[in-house]
N, C-alpha and C positions, 0 to 999 in steps of 0.2 A: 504494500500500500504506500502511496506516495504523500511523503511530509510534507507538510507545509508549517515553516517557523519553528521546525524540529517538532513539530505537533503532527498526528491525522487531522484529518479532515475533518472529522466527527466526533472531537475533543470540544466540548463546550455546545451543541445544538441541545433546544431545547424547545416546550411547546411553543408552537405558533410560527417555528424557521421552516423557512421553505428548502428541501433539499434533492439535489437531484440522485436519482435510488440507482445502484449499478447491478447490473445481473448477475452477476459473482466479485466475489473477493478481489479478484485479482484480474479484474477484465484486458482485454488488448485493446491497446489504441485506437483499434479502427474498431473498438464494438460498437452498434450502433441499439443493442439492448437496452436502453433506461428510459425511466421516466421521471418525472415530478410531484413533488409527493409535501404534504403540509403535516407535521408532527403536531399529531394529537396530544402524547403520550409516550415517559421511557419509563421506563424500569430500572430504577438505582441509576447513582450517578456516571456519567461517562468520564473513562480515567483512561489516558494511555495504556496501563495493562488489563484492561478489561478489555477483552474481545467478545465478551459472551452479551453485551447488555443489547437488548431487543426493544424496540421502538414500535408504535402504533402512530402508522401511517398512513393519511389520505388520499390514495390517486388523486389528484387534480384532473385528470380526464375522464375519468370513468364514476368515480365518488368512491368508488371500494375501499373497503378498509384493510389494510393488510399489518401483518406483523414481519419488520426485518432487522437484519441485522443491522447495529449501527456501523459495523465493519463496509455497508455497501454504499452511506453517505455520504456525499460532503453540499457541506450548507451553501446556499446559496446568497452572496449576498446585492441585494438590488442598489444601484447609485442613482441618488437623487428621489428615491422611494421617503413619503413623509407618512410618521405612523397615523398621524389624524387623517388622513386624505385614503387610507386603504378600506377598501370594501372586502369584509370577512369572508373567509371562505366557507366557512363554516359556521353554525349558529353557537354561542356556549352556554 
């Protein structure tokens, strides 16, 4: 899995981050398997040595709920997104 700032990528997401899901651990460059997905919900905190922590995630296309690993994450972050100005994707 590739670091960023000696971090994963899925060190620190939490409910409400948008993240794009990869279709295995260890995908190739040119996979073109993923999707985006709005975190519902994790399970215990995410720490570099935890690879076991599982996340409850919402297709953004489809609405389906699915459970992944956070090993398959990385967050996404939007520039120039203002939190007042977003329309929820989900109700809470």
């Amino acid at each position: 899995m590739p670091l960023h700032n000696d971090h994963p990528p899925f060190v620190g997401v939490k409910a409400g981050d948008l993240v794009l899901v990869q279709s295995t651990l260890n995908p190739d460059p040119t996979d073109t398997d993923w999707w985006i997905g709005l975190i519902i919900s994790n399970q215990g905190r995410l720490k570099e040595n935890r690879s076991d922590t599982v996340l409850t995630v919402v297709d953004t296309d489809s609405g389906e709920v699915r459970q992944v690993n956070a090993e398959q994450t990385t967050r996404l972050s939007l520039a120039g997104m203002e939190h007042n100005k977003v329309v929820p994707l989900i109700k809470g």
